[in-house]
C-alpha positions as CSV (number, residue, x, y, z in Angstrom):
1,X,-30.5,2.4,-22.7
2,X,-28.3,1.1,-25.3
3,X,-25.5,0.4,-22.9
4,X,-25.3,-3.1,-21.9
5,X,-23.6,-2.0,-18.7
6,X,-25.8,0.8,-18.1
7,X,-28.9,-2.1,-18.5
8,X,-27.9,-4.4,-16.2
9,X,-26.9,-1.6,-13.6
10,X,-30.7,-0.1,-13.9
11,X,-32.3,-3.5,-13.3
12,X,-30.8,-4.7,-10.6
13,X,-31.3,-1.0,-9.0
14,X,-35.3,-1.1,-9.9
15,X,-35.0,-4.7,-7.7
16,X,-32.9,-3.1,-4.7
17,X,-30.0,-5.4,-5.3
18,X,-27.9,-2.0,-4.6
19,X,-25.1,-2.5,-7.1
20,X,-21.8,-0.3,-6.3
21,X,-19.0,0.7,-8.5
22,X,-15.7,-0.9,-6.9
23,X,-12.8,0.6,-9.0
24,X,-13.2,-1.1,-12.5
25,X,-16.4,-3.7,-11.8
26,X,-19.5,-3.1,-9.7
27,X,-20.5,-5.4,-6.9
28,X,-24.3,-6.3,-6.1
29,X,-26.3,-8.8,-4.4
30,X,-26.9,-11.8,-6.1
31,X,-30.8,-11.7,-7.4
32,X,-30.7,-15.1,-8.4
33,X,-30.4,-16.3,-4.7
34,X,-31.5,-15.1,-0.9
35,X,-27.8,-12.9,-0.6
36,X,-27.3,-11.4,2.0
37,X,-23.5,-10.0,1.3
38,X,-22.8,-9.0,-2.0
39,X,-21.8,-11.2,-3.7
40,X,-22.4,-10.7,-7.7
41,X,-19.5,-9.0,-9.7
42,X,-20.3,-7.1,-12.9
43,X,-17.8,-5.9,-15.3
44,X,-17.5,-4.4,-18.9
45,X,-15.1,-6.5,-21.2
46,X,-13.5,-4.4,-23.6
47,X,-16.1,-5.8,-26.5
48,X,-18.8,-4.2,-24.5
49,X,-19.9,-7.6,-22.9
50,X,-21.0,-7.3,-19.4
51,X,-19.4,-10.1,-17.4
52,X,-21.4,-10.9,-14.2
53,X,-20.3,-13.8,-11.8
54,X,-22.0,-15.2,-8.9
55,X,-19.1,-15.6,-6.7
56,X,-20.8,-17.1,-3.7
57,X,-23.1,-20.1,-5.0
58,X,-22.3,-19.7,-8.6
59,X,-25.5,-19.0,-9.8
60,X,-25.6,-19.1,-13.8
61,X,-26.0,-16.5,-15.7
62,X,-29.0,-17.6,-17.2
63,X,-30.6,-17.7,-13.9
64,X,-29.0,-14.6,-13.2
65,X,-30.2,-11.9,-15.6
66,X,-33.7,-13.5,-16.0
67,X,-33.9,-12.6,-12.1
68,X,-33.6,-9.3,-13.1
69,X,-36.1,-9.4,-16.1
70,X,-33.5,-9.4,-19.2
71,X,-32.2,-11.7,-20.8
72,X,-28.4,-12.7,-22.5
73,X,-28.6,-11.0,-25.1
74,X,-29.0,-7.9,-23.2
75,X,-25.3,-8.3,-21.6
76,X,-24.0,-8.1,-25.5
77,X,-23.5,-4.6,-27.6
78,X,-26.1,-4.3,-30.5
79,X,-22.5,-4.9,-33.1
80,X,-22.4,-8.2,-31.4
81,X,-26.2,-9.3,-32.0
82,X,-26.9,-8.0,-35.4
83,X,-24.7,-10.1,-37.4
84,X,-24.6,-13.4,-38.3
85,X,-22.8,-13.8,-34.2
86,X,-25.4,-15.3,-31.7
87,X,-25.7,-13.9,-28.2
88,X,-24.7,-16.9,-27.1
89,X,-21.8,-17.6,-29.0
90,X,-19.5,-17.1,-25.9
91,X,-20.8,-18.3,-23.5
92,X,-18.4,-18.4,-20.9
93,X,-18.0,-14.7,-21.1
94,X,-20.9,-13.9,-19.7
95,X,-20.0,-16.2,-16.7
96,X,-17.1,-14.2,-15.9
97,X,-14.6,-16.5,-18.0
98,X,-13.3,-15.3,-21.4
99,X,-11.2,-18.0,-23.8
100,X,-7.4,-18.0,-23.7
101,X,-6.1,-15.9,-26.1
102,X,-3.7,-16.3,-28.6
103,X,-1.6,-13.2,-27.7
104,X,-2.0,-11.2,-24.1
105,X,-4.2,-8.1,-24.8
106,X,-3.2,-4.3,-23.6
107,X,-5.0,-3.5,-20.6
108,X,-7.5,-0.5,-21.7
109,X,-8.7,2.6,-19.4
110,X,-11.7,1.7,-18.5
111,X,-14.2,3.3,-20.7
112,X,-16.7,5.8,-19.7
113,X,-19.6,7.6,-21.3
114,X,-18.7,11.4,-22.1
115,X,-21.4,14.4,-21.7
116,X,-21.1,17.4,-23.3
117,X,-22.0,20.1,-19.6
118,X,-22.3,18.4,-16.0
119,X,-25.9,19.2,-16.0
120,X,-26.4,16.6,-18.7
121,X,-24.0,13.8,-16.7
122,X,-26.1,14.5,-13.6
123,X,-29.4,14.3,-15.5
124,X,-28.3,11.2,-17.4
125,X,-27.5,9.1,-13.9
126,X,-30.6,10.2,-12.8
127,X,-32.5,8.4,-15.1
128,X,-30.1,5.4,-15.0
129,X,-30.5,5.1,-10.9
130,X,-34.1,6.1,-11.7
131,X,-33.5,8.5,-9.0
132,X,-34.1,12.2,-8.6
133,X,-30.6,14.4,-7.9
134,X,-31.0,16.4,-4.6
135,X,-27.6,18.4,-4.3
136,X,-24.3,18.9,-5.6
137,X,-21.2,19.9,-4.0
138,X,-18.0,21.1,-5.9
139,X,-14.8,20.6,-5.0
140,X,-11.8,22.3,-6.6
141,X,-11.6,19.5,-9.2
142,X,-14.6,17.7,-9.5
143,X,-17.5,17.7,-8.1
144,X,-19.9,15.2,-5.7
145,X,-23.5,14.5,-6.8
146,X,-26.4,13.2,-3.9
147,X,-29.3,10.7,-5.4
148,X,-32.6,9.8,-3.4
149,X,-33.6,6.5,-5.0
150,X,-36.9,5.2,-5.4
151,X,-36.8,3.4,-2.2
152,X,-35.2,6.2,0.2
153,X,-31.7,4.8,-0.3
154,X,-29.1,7.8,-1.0
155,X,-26.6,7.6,-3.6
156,X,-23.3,9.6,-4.3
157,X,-21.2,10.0,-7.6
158,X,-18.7,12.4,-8.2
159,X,-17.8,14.3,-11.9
160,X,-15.2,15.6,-13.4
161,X,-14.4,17.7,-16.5
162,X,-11.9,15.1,-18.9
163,X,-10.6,15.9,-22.7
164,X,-13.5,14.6,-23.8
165,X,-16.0,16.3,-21.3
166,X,-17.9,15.4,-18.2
167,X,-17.5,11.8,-17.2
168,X,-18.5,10.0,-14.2
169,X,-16.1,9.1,-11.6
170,X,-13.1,10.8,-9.5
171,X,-10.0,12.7,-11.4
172,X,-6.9,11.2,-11.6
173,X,-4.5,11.7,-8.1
174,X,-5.2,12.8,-4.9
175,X,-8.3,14.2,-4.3
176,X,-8.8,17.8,-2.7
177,X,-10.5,18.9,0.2
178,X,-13.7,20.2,0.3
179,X,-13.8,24.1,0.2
180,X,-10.0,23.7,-0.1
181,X,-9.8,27.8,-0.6
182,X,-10.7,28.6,2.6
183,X,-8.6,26.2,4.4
184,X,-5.6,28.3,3.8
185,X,-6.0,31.1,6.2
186,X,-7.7,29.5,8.8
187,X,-7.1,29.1,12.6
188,X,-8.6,26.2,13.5
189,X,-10.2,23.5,10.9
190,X,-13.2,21.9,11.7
191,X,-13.4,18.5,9.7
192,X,-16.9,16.4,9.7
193,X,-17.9,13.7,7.7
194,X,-20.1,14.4,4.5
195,X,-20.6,17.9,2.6
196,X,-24.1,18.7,4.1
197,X,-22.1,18.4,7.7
198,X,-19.9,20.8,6.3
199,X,-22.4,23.3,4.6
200,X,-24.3,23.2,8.2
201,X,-20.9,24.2,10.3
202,X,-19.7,27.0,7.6
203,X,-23.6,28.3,8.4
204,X,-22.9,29.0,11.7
205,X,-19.4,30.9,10.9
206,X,-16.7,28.1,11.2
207,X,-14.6,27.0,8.5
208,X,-15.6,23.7,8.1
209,X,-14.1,20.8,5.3
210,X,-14.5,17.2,5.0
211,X,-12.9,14.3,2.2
212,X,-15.1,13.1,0.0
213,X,-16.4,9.4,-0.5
214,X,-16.7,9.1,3.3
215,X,-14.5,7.0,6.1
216,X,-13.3,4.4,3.6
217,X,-11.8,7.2,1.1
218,X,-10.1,9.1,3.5
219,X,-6.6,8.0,2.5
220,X,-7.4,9.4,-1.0
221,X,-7.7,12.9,-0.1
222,X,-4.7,14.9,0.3
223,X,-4.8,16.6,3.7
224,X,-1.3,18.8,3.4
225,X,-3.1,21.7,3.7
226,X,-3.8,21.0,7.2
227,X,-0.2,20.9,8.5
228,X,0.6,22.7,11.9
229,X,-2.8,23.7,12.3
230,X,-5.3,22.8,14.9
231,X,-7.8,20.4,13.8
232,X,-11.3,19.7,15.5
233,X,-13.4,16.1,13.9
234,X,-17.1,16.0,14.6
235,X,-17.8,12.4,13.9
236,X,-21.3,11.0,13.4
237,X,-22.5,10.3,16.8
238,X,-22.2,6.0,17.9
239,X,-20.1,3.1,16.5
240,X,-21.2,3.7,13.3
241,X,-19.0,6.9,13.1
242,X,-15.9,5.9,14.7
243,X,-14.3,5.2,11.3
244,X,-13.8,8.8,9.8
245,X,-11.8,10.0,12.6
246,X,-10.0,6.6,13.1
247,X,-8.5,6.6,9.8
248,X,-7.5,10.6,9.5
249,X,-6.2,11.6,12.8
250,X,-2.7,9.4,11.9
251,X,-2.7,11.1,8.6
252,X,-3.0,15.0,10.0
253,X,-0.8,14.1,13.1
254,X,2.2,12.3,10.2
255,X,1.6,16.1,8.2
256,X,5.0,18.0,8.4
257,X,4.6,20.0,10.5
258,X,1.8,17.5,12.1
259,X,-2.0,19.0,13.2
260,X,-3.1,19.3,16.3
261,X,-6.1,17.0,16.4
262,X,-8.8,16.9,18.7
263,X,-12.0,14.8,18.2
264,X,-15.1,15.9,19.4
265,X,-18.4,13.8,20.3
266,X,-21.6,16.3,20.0
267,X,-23.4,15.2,22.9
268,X,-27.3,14.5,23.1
269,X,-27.5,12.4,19.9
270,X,-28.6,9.3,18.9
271,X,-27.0,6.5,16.8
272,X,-25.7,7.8,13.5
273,X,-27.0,11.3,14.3
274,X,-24.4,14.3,13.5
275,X,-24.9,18.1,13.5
276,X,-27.7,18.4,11.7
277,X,-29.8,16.9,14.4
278,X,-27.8,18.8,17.1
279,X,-28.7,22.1,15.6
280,X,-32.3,21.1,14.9
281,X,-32.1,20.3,19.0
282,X,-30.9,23.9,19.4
283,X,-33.1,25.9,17.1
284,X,-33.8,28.3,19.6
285,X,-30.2,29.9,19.7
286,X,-28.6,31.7,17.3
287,X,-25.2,30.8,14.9
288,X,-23.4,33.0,17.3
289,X,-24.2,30.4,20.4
290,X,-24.1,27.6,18.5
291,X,-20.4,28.6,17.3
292,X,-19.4,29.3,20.9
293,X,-20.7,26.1,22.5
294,X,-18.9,24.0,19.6
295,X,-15.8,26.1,20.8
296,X,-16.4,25.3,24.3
297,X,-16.6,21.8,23.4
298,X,-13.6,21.7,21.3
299,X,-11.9,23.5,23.6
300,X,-12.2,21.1,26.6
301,X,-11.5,18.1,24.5
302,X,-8.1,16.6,24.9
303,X,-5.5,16.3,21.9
304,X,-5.8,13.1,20.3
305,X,-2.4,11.3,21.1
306,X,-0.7,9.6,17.8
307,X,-0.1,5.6,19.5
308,X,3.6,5.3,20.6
309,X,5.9,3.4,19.5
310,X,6.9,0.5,21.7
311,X,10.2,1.9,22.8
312,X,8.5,5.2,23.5
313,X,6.8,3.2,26.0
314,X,8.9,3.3,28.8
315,X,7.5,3.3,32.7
316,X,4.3,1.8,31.3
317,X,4.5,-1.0,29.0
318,X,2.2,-2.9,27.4
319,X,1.8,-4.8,31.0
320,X,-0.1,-1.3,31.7
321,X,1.7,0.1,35.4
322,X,5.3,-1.8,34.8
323,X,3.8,-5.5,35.8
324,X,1.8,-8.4,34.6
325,X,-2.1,-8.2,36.3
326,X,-2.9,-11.5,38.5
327,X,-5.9,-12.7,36.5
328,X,-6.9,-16.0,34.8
329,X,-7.1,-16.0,31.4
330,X,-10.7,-16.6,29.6
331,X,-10.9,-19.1,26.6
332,X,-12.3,-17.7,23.7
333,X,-13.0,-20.3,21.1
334,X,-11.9,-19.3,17.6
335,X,-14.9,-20.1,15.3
336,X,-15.9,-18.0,11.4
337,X,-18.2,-15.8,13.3
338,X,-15.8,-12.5,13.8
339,X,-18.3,-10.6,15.7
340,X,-18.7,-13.5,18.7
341,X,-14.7,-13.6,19.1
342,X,-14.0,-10.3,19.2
343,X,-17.2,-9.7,21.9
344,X,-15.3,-12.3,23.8
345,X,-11.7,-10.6,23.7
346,X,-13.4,-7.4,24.7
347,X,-14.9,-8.8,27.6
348,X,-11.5,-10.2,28.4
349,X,-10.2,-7.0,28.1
350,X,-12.1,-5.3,30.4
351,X,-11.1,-7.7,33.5
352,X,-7.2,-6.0,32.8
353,X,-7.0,-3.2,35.8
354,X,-6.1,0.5,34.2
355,X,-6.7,0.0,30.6
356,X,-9.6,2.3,29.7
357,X,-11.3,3.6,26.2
358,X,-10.8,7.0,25.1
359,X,-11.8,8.4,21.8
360,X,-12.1,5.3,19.9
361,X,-8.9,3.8,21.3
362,X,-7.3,1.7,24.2
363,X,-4.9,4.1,26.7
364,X,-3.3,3.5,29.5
365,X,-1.7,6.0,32.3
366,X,2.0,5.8,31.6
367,X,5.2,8.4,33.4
368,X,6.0,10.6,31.1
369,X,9.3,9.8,29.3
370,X,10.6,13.3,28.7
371,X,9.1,16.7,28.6
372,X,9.2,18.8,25.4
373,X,10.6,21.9,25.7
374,X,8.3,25.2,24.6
375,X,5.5,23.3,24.0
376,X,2.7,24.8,27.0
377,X,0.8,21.4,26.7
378,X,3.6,19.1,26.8
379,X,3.7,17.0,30.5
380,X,7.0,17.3,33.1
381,X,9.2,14.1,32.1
382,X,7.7,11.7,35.6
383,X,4.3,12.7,35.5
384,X,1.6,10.7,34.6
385,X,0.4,10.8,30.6
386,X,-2.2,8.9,28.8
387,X,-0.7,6.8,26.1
388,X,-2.4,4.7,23.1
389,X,-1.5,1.3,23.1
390,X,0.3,-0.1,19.9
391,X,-0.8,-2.9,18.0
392,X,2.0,-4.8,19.6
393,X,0.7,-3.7,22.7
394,X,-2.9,-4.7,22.3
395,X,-1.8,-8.0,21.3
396,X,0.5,-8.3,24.6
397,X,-2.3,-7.8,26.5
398,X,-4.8,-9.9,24.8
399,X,-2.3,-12.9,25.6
400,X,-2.3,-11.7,29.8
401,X,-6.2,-12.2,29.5
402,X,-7.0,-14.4,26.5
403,X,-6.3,-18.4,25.7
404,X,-7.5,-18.4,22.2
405,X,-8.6,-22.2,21.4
């Protein structure tokens, strides 16, 4: 490859350091030390220099690209290494740090490698992953690419057409949903995470999308076409898929008019398992019963409730039944270890009388403030309702039954 980028991308693939394109730099682990978090930034300089920076123990570059079997004059164009201009003219560049300049120069569009038909993109990030391409789902404007590398891992990249033809990398705006021309004149939505998900549920007869790039990216899809209708999310089965419904239920319920969301745990699976597996577990019926038994499920699933607002609050409170619980508050030491303090603050938590988990979320039983008229699933204004408790809340209670120290 003649790309420096490309190079550098490749070798630290072949030695699993699982590099990952984060907007206009990649991010890898470090090969020149045991890392463990990645912690090695890669960028190309508008020269064609590859800047890579340790950013954890500040390994050199030196050390850095001979752990990945090149050497500097790899992270420099050919223009730059012909002429009378050593590779290692500047090198603080290739540390991450470029001399001050004289004037400030015009930020450029980040530059990307053209191909002439999508077949040729795919086929030429194939060979840079070293992987072989296993599907390819299109969207209205662009379309996602799966990768099986070497070592199992899967990799996505999504394609779009530009001027100049197909490049790698999403179009510019929001991004549409996927099968977006079905979504129109359905009755009910079912959203899952991932295109194969999707694929697998319109196989059995439901209209089925998703948003592409996963629970992170769900904010960069635009999900107007969902408003006022009812909306069913399969996550992936454990704690690992409480993300993808976590982030998009607020944006469908904030839609004008707002969805009706319900989310739906497929029981019988195991961590990180989703409908493939629970279709695999029901081979013996057929798309008909499969349909109906989602339905069912669906069906008897409450609505997802969008977290009140403290003043919509009333009769409850964040002091959960009107009053502050008797308990003694547990000290939870405050130490860099995240994981340990929030184990703690749970367990504190869960010594607070009527606070419960439902769907991913902390409720409490509240009296219904008012009743809203015409709606058939609306509560009479004094009966008892679930409610989500507000960040505000949360943080209420976590000072009844937590003394941080």
């Amino acid at each position: 490859m003649s790309e420096p980028l490309d190079r550098v991308i490749q070798s630290l693939h072949e030695r699993g350091k699982n590099p990952q394109e984060k907007g206009d730099h990649y991010e890898a682990l470090c090969p020149a030390h045991d890392d463990t978090n990645p912690s090695l930034t890669i960028r190309r300089a508008d020269s064609g220099t590859v800047l890579i920076k340790c950013q954890s123990l500040k390994c050199s570059a030196d050390n850095i690209v001979k752990a990945i079997g090149l050497t500097m004059k790899d992270l420099f164009p050919p223009s730059m290494t012909n002429g009378n201009a050593p590779p290692r003219s500047n090198p603080t560049a290739a540390n991450g740090k470029t001399p001050p300049a004289s004037k400030p120069a015009a930020k450029k569009d980040k530059v990307r490698p053209t191909h002439q038909t999508l077949d040729v993109a795919i086929a030429s990030t194939a060979r840079m992953l070293k992987a072989s391409h296993v599907d390819t789902w299109h969207y209205s404007t662009f379309v996602v690419a799966r990768f099986k590398l070497p070592n199992g891992k899967k990799e996505y990249r999504p394609f779009h057409q530009a001027a100049s033809g197909w490049v790698v990398g999403d179009p510019p705006g929001n991004l549409p949903l996927y099968r977006l021309d079905d979504l129109a004149g359905a009755e009910t939505v079912w959203v899952f995470e991932g295109e194969k998900c999707a694929e697998l549920a319109r196989g059995i007869g439901l209209v089925a999308t998703t948003s592409a790039h996963g629970a992170q990216s769900a904010g960069k899809s635009d999900w107007t076409p969902l408003a006022g209708k009812p909306v069913v999310i399969f996550p992936d089965h454990g704690e690992g898929g409480k993300n993808y419904p976590a982030g998009i239920a607020p944006i469908l319920t904030a839609l004008d008019p707002p969805a009706r969301v319900k989310i739906v745990e497929l029981p019988g699976l195991r961590e990180g398992e989703d409908i493939e597996q629970w279709l695999e577990a029901h081979d013996s019926w057929d798309s008909g019963q499969c349909r109906a038994e989602l339905e069912r499920l669906a069906k008897e699933a409450p609505e997802w409730v969008r977290p009140a607002e403290p003043a919509d609050a009333a009769g409850g409170g964040a002091a959960l039944n009107g009053s502050e619980p008797d308990i003694e508050r547990l000290e939870v030491a405050i130490n860099p270890n995240e994981s340990v303090v929030n184990d703690q603050a749970a367990s504190a938590l869960s010594r607070i009388p009527g606070l419960y988990q439902r769907n991913f979320e902390l409720v409490r039983v509240v009296q219904a403030s008012e009743s809203a008229h015409g709606d058939p699933m609306a509560r009479a204004a004094g009966s008892p309702t679930i409610r989500a408790l507000t960040p505000s809340a949360i943080r209420e209670v976590l000072t009844m039954a937590v003394k941080f120290v």
